[in-house]
Each structure stands twice: as structure tokens, then as C-alpha cells.
C-alpha positions as CSV (number, residue, x, y, z in Angstrom):
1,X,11.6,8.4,-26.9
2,X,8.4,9.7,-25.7
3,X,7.1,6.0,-25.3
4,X,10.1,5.0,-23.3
5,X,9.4,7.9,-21.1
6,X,5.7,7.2,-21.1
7,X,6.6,3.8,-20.3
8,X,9.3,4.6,-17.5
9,X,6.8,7.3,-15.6
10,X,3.5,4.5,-16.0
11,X,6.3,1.6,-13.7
12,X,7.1,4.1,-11.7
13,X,3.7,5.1,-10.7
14,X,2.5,1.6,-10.3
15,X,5.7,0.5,-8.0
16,X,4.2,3.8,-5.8
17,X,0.9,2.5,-5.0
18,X,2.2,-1.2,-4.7
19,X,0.3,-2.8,-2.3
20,X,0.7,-6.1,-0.2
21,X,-0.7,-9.6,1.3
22,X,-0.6,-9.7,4.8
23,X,-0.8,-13.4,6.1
24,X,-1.4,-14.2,9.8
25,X,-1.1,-17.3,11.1
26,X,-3.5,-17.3,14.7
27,X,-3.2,-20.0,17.0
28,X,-4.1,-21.2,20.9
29,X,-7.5,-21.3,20.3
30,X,-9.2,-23.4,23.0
31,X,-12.4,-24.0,21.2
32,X,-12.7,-24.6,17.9
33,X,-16.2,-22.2,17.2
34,X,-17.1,-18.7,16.8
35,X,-14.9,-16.2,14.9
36,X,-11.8,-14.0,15.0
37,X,-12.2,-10.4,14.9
38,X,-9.1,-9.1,13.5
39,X,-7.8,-5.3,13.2
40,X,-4.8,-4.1,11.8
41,X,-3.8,-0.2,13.1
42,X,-1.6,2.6,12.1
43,X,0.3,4.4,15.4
44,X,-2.4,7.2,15.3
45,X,-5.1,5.2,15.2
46,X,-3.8,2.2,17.3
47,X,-6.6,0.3,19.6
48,X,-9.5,3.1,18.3
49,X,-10.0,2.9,14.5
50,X,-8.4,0.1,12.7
51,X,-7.4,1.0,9.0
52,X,-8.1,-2.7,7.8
53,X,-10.2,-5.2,9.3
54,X,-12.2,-8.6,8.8
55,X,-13.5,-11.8,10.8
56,X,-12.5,-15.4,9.9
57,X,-14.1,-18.4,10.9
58,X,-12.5,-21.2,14.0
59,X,-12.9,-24.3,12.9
60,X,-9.7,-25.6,13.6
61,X,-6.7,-24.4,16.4
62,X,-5.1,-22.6,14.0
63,X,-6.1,-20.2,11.4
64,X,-4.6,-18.6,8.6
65,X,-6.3,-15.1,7.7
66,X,-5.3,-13.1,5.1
67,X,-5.8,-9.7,4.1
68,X,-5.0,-8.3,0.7
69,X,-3.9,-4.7,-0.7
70,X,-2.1,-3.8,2.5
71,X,-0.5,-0.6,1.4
72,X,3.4,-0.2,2.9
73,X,4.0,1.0,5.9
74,X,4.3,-0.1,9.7
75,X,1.5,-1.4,11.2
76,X,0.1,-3.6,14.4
77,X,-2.2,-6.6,14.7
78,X,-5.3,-6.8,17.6
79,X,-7.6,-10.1,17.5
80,X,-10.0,-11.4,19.9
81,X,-12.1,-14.5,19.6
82,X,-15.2,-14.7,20.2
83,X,-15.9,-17.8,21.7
84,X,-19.5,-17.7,21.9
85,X,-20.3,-15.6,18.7
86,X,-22.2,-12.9,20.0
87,X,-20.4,-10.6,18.2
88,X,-18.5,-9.1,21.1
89,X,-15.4,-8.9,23.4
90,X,-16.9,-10.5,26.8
91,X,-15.0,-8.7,30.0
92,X,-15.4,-9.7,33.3
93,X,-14.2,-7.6,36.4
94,X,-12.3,-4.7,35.8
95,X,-13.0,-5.1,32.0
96,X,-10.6,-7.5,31.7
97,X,-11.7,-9.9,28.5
98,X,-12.9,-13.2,29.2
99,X,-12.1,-14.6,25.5
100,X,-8.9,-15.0,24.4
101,X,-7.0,-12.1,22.7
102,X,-3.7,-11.0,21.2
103,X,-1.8,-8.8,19.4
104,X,1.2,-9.1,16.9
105,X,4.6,-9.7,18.2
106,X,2.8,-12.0,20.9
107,X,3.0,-8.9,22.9
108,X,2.0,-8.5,26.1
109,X,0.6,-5.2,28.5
110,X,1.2,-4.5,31.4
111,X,-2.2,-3.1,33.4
112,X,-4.0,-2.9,30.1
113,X,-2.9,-3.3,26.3
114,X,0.5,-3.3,25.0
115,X,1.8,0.2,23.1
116,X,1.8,0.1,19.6
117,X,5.7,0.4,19.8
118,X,5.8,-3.3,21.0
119,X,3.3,-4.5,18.6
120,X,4.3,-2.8,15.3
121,X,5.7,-4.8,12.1
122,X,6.5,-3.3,8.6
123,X,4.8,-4.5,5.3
124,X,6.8,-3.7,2.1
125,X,6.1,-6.7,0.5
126,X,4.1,-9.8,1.4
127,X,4.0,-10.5,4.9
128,X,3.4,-13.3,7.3
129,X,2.9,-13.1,10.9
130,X,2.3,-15.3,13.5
131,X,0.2,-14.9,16.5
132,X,-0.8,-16.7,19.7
133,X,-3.8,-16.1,21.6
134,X,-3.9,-16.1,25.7
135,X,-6.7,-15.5,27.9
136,X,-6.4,-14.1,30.9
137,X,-6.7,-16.5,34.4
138,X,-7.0,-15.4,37.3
């Protein structure tokens, strides 16, 4: 009996700190050089202090990053690729980025980033998203 227990409380506490794969698929690169920055955020730290991170190589125009031991919860996506790997978001007037950025969802700001609201996704299990980078023209 006190092994079953044992047994029962040692599943239960493993299916509490279950953690997940998150996938993304990132496409629309133009130029197939440099590296993605990518940052995953909670709301209260969204677009200041992502709570995982990591670069991936372009070497193709499309590129699969994946992140491992995503705990569950809701979360949003911010990439930016850095064309010219110097290791850095270029802006040009205004601070608008010259490299090509997105966000998950595919969503879009108006006069500046998009809310986390319209970015957000949940991970409970393993989880693939696709993105698509735009830059901005004038």
C-alpha cells in the first residue's frame, strides 16, 4: 500500500513539472545569411526580458528552431534576422527596423509592436508554430 502511494504521489509530481518542445517554423527570409534571434515572453515580461531564448543559423528560407523544456503556460514569440550578423536589430528613421522581424500569430502593430494579447499561444504539450517574417518598406 505504501508503494502504491509512493508510486501515485512520484507521477503526480512529475506530470506537475512536465515540460514541453516548442517548434517554430520561420519563414520569408530574403537572404539566406546571418542568424535569427529568437525570444519567447511571458505577458509581464513581453518585449523586455524574454524567459527563453536562442539564435539559429539562415541558411535556407525557412527554418525550423526548436526550443526544449518549455514549461506550460501562455506565451509569445519575437524574432528578428539579422541580415548582416552584427549582432543587432538595424533601425533606420524613427527606429523602425531595417531587417526583417516578426512575431507569433503573424501579428502585426500598429505605430510600434503588436500587444502581447495578439501574439500569445499556449504550450501544454508539444507545440509548433509557424511564423513569417516582413520587413518594413517604405
Amino acid at each position: 500500500m505504501k508503494q502504491t502511494f509512493f508510486l501515485l504521489m512520484l507521477l503526480a509530481a512529475s506530470t506537475l513539472n512536465a515540460q514541453s518542445k516548442l517548434t517554430i517554423v520561420v519563414d520569408g527570409m530574403e537572404k539566406t545569411a546571418g542568424a535569427l534571434y529568437v525570444a519567447v515572453y511571458d505577458a509581464e515580461n513581453f518585449l523586455k526580458k524574454p524567459v527563453y531564448g536562442t539564435l539559429a543559423k539562415v541558411d535556407r528560407e525557412e527554418v525550423r528552431v526548436v526550443l526544449d523544456s518549455i514549461a506550460p503556460g501562455e506565451y509569445a514569440v519575437s524574432i528578428f534576422h539579422d541580415e548582416n550578423d552584427n549582432g543587432e536589430l538595424d533601425k533606420g528613421a524613427f527606429g523602425i527596423p531595417s531587417e526583417p522581424t516578426g512575431f507569433s500569430n503573424n501579428a502585426k502593430g500598429t505605430y510600434g509592436p503588436p500587444k502581447f494579447d495578439a501574439c500569445k499561444f499556449s504550450i501544454e504539450e508539444d507545440t509548433m508554430i509557424y511564423l513569417t517574417l516582413s520587413q518594413y518598406k517604405p
